[in-house]
C-alpha positions in Angstrom: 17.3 -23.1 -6.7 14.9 -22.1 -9.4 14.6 -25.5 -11.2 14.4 -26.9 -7.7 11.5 -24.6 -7.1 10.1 -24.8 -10.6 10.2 -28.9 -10.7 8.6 -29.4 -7.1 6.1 -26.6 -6.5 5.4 -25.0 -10.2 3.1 -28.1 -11.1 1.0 -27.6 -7.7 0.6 -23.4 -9.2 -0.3 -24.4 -13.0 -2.9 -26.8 -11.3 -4.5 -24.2 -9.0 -4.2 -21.8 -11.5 -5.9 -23.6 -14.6 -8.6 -25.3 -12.3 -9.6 -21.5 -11.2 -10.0 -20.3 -15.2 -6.4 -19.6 -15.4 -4.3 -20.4 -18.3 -1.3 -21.4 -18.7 0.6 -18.4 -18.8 -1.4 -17.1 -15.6 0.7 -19.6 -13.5 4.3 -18.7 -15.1 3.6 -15.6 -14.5 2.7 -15.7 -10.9 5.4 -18.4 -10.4 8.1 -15.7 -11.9 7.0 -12.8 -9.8 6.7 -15.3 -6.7 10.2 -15.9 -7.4 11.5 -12.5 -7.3 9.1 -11.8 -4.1 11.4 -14.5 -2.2 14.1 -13.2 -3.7 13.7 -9.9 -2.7 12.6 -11.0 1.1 15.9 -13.4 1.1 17.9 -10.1 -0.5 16.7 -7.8 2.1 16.8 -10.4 5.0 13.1 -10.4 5.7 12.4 -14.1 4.7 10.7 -15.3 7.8 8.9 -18.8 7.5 6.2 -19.5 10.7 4.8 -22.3 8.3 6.3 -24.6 6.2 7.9 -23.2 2.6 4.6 -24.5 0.6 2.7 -23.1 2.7 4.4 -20.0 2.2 4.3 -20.3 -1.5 0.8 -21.6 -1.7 -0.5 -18.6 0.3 1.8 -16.2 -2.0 0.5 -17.9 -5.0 -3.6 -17.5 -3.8 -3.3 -14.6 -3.1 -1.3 -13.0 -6.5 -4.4 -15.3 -8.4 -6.8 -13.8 -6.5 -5.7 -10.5 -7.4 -5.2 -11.2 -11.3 -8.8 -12.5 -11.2 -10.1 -9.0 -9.7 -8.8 -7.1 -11.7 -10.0 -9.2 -14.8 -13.2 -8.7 -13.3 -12.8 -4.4 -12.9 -11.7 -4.4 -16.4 -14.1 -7.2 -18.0 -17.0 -4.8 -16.1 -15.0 -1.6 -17.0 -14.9 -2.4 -20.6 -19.2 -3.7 -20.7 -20.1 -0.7 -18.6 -18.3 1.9 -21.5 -20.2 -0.5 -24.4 -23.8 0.2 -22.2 -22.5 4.0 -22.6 -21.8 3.9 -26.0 -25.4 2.2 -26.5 -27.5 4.3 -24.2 -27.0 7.7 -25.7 -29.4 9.7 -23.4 -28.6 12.3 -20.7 -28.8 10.0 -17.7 -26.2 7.7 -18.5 -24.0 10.8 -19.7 -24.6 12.9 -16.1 -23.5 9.8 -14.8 -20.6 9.0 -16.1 -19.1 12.5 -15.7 -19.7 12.0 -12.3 -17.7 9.4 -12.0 -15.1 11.3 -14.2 -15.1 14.1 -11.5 -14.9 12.0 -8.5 -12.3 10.6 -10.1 -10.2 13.4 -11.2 -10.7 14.5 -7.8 -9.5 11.7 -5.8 -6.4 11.6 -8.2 -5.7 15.2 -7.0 -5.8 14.9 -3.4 -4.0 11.8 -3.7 -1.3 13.6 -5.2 -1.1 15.9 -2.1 -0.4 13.8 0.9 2.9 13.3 1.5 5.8 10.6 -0.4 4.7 7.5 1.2 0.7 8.0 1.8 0.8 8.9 -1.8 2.4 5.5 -2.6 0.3 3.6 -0.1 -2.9 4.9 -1.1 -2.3 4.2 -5.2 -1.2 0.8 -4.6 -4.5 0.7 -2.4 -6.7 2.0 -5.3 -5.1 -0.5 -7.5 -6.6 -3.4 -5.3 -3.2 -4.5 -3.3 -3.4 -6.4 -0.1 -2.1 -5.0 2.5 0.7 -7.6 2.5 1.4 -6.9 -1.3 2.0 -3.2 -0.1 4.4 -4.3 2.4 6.1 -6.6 0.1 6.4 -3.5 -2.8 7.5 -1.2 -0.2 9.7 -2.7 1.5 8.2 -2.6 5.0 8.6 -5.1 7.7 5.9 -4.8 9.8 1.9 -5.2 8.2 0.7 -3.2 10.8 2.2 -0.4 10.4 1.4 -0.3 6.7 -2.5 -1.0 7.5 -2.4 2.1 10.5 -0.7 4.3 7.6 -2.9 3.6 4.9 -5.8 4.0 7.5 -4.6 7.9 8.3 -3.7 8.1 4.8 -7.5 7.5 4.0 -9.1 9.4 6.9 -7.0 12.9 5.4 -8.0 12.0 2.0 -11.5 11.3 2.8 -11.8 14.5 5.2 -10.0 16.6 2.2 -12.5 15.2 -0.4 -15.7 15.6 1.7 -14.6 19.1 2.6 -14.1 20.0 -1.5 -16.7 22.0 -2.8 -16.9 20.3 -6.5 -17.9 17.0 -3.9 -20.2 18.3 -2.6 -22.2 19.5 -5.6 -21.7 15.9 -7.1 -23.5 14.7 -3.9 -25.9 17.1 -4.5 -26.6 16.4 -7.8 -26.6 12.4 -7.0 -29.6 12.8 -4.8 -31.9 14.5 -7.3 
């Protein structure tokens, strides 16, 4: 079934993928962990096709790509924003960036608090994973329930955060 899948749809992905700045190992990767997502779905009996199969893989494929190109993009602009730190030295830049440091430290921490399967939601959510990938990694049948969770999820972390004290000094300190 692979080399079935490999010799009629893998040429269609190493297209997509090279004519979006993609290389060539971009495709086999999302190719193998397309793979094991149909796998899984087959496995677990949840392999239900309302299109044709590649459509199916096409939209599985765009949307993995899309993904891998975000987060490129987070770390490409994670990485520059730390060299403009290194290079601006002064006392803005360094108030700044332990703001960011604190509302960080402090999202991790209430994220640790809510309960087994918020907490799992909500980090896949901070990672940048569609709703769908969530479902998919979590094994949950239904995208609607995962999109209500992670909605409460984020409504009790939000209302937890906003209630913290160190937050509200950062906002404080953000609009002097």
């Amino acid at each position: 079934m692979i080399e079935y899948l490999y010799d009629n749809y893998y040429p269609a992905l190493r297209r997509m993928v090279l004519h979006n700045s993609g290389r060539d190992d971009d495709a086999w990767d999302i190719f193998q962990d397309t793979i094991l997502i149909i796998f899984e779905k087959i496995r677990n009996d949840e392999l239900q096709l309302k299109c044709a199969f590649s459509t199916y893989l096409y939209a599985i494929w765009k949307n993995k790509w899309l993904k891998t190109l975000e987060r490129r993009r987070f770390e490409y602009h994670k990485n520059r924003s730390y060299d403009f730190q290194l290079v601006e030295e002064n006392q803005e830049s360094i108030e700044v960036n332990t703001d960011k440091e604190e509302q960080y430290l402090l999202v991790r921490e209430y994220v640790e608090k809510l309960d087994e399967r918020c907490r799992k939601i909500m980090k896949l959510h901070l990672k940048d994973y569609s709703n769908q990938e969530i479902c998919d990694l979590l094994n949950i049948s239904q995208y609607d329930l995962v999109r209500k969770k992670k909605h409460r999820c984020k409504e009790k972390l939000l209302q937890w955060i906003k209630s913290d004290k160190r937050y509200q000094a950062i906002m404080k300190n953000k609009k002097k």
